[in-house]
C-alpha positions, 0 to 999 in steps of 0.5 A: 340132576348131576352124576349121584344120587347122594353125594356128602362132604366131610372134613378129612381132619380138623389140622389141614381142614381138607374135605372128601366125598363119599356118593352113589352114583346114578346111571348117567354118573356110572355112564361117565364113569365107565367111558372117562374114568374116575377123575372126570366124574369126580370132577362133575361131582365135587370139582372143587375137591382133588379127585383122589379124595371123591370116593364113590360106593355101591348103590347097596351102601345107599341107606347106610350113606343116608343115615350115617351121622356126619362124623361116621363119614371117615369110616365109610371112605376110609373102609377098604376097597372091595375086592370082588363084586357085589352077589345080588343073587344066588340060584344053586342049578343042576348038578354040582354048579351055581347061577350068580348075579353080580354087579360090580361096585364102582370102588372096586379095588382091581379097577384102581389104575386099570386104567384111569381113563376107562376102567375096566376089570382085569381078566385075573380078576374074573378068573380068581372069582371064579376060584373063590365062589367055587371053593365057597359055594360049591367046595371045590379047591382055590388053586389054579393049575391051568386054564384052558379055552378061555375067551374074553369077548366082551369088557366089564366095567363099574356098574356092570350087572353080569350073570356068572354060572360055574360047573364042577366037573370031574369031581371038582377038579375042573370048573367051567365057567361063564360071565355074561351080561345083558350085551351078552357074553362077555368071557367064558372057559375053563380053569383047572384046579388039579392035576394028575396026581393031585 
């Protein structure tokens, strides 16, 4: 069956006449990825095409690929990187505090170099979503002051599914916060987004 569930090839521009590919990856392809990174799934892919031009995107842009006319391809390679993971859910719990499943798209752009052979999302990362899903959803400020009691027990990769719950506590000035995945916790803590004064 290979690594994707679609895979399609356009030309880049009609002077070098050089090809891409934008595809889906199945489970075997995110499995790949996750343990060798992306040049080897792209090799597994597309090997006649230089890795850097083997794009592969989220599993929700699967009717979009299917449908786009062969002269739309460019738009969807050439769109930016995404610079969080995809909300598949979103359950407002007790108190001022939020439940949100998310996965995490196989183009996400902190996973670029970090590290080619086993890409794995930055803990900078996770802690600036926790941010900005706080200041979207629960309106509590984006700026960081401190973080305190933070623990990264697990790592998150492409493809990953998580659960992050977020808390505001003391009026919105703290938010403690928990990734966790069907392994189990993968980081947990808390940030301060003001200080005494503030």
């Amino acid at each position: 069956m290979g690594p994707t569930l679609i895979a399609r090839r356009f030309q880049l521009d009609d002077v070098e006449r050089q090809a891409a590919a934008i595809g889906i990856l199945n489970d075997e392809g995110l499995r790949v990825l996750r343990r060798c990174g992306h040049e080897a799934v792209a090799r597994a892919c597309e090997p006649e095409l230089p890795s850097c031009n083997v794009r592969f995107v989220d599993i929700s842009r699967l009717q979009e690929l299917e449908i786009t006319p062969d002269n739309g391809l460019f738009a969807l390679y050439a769109m930016p990187f995404p610079g969080r993971p995809v909300v598949t859910g979103t359950r407002a719990t007790e108190g001022p505090a939020v439940t949100l499943d998310l996965r995490i798209p196989p183009d996400l752009g902190c996973l670029r170099g970090h590290f080619p052979a086993l890409p794995v999302v930055p803990a900078v990362a996770l802690l600036g979503w926790v941010l900005e899903f706080g200041a979207e959803i629960l309106g509590t400020l984006p700026t960081f002051r401190a973080v305190r009691s933070v623990k990264f027990q697990r790592i998150i990769q492409p493809g990953h599914s998580l659960r992050l719950q977020i808390a505001a506590e003391i009026a919105g000035s703290t938010l403690r916060f928990e990734y966790e995945s069907e392994a189990g916790r993968c980081s947990a803590g808390i940030i301060e987004t003001r200080g005494a004064g503030d």
